[in-house]
N, C-alpha and C positions, 0 to 999 in steps of 0.2 A: 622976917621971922615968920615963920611958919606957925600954921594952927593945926593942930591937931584934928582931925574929923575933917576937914575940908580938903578938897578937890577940884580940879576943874571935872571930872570923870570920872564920878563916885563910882568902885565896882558896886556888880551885883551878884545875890546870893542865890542860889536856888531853882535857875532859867540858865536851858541849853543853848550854847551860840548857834547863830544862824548860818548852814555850809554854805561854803562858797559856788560858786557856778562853773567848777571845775568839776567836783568829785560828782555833782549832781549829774555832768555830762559822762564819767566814766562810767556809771551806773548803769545809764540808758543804753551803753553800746555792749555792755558786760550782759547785759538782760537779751539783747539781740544777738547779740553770740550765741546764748544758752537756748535761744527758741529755734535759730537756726541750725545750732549741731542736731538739735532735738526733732527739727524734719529731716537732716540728712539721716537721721540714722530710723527715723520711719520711713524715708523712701527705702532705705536699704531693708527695713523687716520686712517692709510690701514686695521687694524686688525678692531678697531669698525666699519669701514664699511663696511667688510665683512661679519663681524654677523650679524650687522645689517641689511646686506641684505641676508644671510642665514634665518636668521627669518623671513622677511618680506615673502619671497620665502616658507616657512615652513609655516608661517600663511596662504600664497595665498594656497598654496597645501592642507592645512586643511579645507581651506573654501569652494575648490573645491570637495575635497571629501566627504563634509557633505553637499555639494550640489548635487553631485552625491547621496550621498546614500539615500540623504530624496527623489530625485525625483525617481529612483527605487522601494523606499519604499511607496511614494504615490499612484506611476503607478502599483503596482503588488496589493494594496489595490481596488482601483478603480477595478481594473479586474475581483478578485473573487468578490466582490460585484456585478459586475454586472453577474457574472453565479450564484448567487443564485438565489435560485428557491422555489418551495413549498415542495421537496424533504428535509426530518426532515436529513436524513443521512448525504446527499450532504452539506445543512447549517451546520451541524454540525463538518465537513471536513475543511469546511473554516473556520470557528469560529480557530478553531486548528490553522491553518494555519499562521491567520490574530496574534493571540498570539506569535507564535513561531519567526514572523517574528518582532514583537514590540522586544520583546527578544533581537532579532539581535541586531535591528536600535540601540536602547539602549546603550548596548556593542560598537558598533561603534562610536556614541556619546561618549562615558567614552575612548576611545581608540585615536581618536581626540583631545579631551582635554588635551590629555597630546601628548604633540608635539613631545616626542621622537618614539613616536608608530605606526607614518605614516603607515610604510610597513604594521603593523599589520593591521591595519585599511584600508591598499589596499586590504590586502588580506580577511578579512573578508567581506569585499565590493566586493569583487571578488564572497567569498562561498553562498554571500546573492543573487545576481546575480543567481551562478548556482540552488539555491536552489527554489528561486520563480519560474524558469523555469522547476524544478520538481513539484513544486505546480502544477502549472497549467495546467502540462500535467498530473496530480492526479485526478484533478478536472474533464478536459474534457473526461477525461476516465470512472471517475465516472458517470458524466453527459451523455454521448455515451451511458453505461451499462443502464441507467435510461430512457432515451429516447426509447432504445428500449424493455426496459420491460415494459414502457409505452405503445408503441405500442403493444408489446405483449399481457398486458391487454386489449389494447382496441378491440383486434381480438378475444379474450378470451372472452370479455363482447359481443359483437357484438355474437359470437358463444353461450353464453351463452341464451342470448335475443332469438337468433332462437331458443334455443332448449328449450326453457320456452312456446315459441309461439308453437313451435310442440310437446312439451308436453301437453300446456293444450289445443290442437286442437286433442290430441288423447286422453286426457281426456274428452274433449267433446263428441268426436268419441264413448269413452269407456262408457259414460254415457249415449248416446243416445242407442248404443249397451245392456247397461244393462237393459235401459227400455225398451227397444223391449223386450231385453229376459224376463224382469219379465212378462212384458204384453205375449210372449207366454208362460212361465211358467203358469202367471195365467190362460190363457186360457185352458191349458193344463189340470191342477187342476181342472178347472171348468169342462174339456169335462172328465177327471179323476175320476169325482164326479161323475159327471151324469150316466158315465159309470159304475162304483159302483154300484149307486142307482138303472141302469136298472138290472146291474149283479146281483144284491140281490134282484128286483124283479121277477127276471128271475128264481136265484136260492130259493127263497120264493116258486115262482111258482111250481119249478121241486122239494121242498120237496114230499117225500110220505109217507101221514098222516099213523096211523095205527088205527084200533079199537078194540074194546073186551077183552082187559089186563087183562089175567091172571095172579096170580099168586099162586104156590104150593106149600104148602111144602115138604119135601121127607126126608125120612131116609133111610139110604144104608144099605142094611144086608152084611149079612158073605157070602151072597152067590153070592152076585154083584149084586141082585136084588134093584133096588129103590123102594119104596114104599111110598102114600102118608100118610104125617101124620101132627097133626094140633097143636100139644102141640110142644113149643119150645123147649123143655125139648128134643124132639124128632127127631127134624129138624133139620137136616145139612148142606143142601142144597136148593134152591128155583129154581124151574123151571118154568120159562117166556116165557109165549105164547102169540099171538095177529096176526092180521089181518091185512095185508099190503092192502090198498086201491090202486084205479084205477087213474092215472096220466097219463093224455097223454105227459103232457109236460116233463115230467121227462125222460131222454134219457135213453133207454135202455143198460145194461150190470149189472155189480159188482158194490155195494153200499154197504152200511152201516149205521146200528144204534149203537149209544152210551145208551145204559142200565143204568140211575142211581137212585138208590134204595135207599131210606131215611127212617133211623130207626126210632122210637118216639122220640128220642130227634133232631130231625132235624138232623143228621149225615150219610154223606154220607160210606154207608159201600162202604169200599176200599181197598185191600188186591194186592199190585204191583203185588207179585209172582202170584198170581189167577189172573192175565190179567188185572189189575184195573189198572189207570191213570187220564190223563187230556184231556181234549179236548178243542178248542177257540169255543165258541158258535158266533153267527152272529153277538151280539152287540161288541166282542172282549172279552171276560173276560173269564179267565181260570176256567173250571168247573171241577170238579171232578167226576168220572164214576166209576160204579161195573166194567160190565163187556161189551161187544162188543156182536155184530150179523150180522157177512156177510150173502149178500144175493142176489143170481142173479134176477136184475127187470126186468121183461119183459111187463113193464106197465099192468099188469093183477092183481087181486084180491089172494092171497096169505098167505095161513097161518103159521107161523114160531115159533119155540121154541129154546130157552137156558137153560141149565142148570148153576147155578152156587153155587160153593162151597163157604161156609163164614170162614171155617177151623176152627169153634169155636161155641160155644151154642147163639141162635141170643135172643134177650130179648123179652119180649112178648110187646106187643100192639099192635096202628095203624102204617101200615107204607106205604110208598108213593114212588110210581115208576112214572120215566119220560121218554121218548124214544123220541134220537135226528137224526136228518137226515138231512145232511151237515149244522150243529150247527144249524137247527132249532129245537124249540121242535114241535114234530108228536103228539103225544098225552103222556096221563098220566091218574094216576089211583089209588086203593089205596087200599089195602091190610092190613089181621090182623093176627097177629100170638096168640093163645094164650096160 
């Protein structure tokens, strides 16, 4: 039988039971969970906000440098533009320049946008740098060499100018020079003439006429004897005689007439080896001649003879003798064979 109120293990009222050694241990591992999610996810706010400010840093660094590069790019444009010039060469240099340098800018642009390329994109910025400063020292070399070929021409035109002025002032010189001389040439010509014209009335004058023209004919015997004879048939020879007239004016010494003998057909008999030739009569024209007749003048009245040989039978009719004395004709005359 049982009592009421007793127990071996009275409860109690009012006191929380004591946990076990289980939950105590889920606790501890639930609590190191929650501290450890709680650094993964501060390593991760530290990490995205190091990229994130790696980037930002990366963007400011790009913006800097495509800020740099356009204002070098701007400033080295503006430069050669302003040393162009009217030089085609020089323009032409920079036209080069201004391209090779867009080139660049470009590549720096494309090296920029892609944010891993920074350095490349310093250092390209760096060679666009050294490169405009070889421009420019291209340019003002070119421009140095130009200025003073410039100048060189313009000493060249300025020397050129004088010696255009001192040429045509020695052209002038030369022309004034030439008309003088033609004016004394002509003058010369003119006192040249006159002088002529007295020397041919002079030598007109001092002809010495002849008169009385004979002429013979002759045959040669065997015995050397000449003999006159009038058949052609018979005549070998003609011998020419005549009468030198009295000339005061004519200067005394050794002269000359030209002999020339015209057959009937109008033909000067003319046989070189028998002494025959040409003479210039007064008006200029080349005459043909028999034969010649020296003769000392001593301004006196004088009778003279030639013989001359025809080496051949002469033909019969009229024929005509002329006698010249310094290319005047003296007289003339006219003879018949028959």
């Amino acid at each position: 039988m049982s009592t009421y109120g007793s127990s071996t293990n009275p409860p109690t009222y009012g006191t929380n039971p004591k946990p076990d050694g289980s939950k105590q241990q889920l606790t501890i591992i639930a609590a190191a969970i929650v501290v450890a999610l709680l650094g993964v996810i501060v390593v991760m706010w530290i990490s995205s906000n190091n990229k994130k400010t790696e980037l930002t840093e990366k963007l400011e660094t790009s913006e800097q440098l495509k800020a740099e590069a356009e204002q070098q790019y701007q400033t080295a444009l503006a430069e050669l533009e302003q040393m162009r010039g009217s030089n085609e060469e020089l323009n032409a240099l920079i036209e080069q320049q201004k391209t090779e340098l867009t080139s660049q800018k470009e590549k720096i642009d494309g090296l920029l946008a892609t944010k891993g390329s920074l350095d490349k994109a310093r250092k390209e910025i760096g060679s666009m740098k050294t490169q405009i400063q070889q421009y420019l020292a291209e340019v003002n070399q070119l421009r140095e060499q130009n200025q003073e070929l410039t100048t060189q021409n313009m000493t060249l035109n300025e020397e050129k100018v004088k010696l255009s002025t001192d040429l045509e002032m020695e052209r002038t010189n030369a022309a004034s020079l030439s008309n003088e001389k033609a004016m004394l040439v002509s003058e010369k010509e003119a006192i040249e003439t006159e002088k002529a014209k007295l020397s041919k009335k002079v030598t007109a004058a001092s002809v010495v006429k002849v008169s009385e023209i004979e002429v013979s004919g002759l045959k040669m015997k065997d015995s050397g004897k000449a003999v006159k004879k009038s058949y052609a048939k018979n005549v070998d020879q003609l011998k020419i005689c005549f009468n030198t007239t009295v000339n005061e004016v004519a200067d005394p010494g050794a002269d000359l007439y030209h002999i020339r003998v015209i057959d009937p057909q109008g033909i000067t008999l003319a046989v070189e080896s028998l002494g025959s030739g040409v003479f210039i009569s007064n008006a200029g024209e080349e005459i043909k001649f028999t034969t010649t007749k020296e003769f000392d003048y001593n301004q006196d009245a004088n009778t003279l003879c030639t013989t001359w040989s025809s080496g051949q039978e002469l033909a019969r009719g009229n024929y005509q003798i002329e006698l010249y004395n310094k290319g005047y004709l003296a007289g003339k005359s006219t003879f018949k064979i028959s």
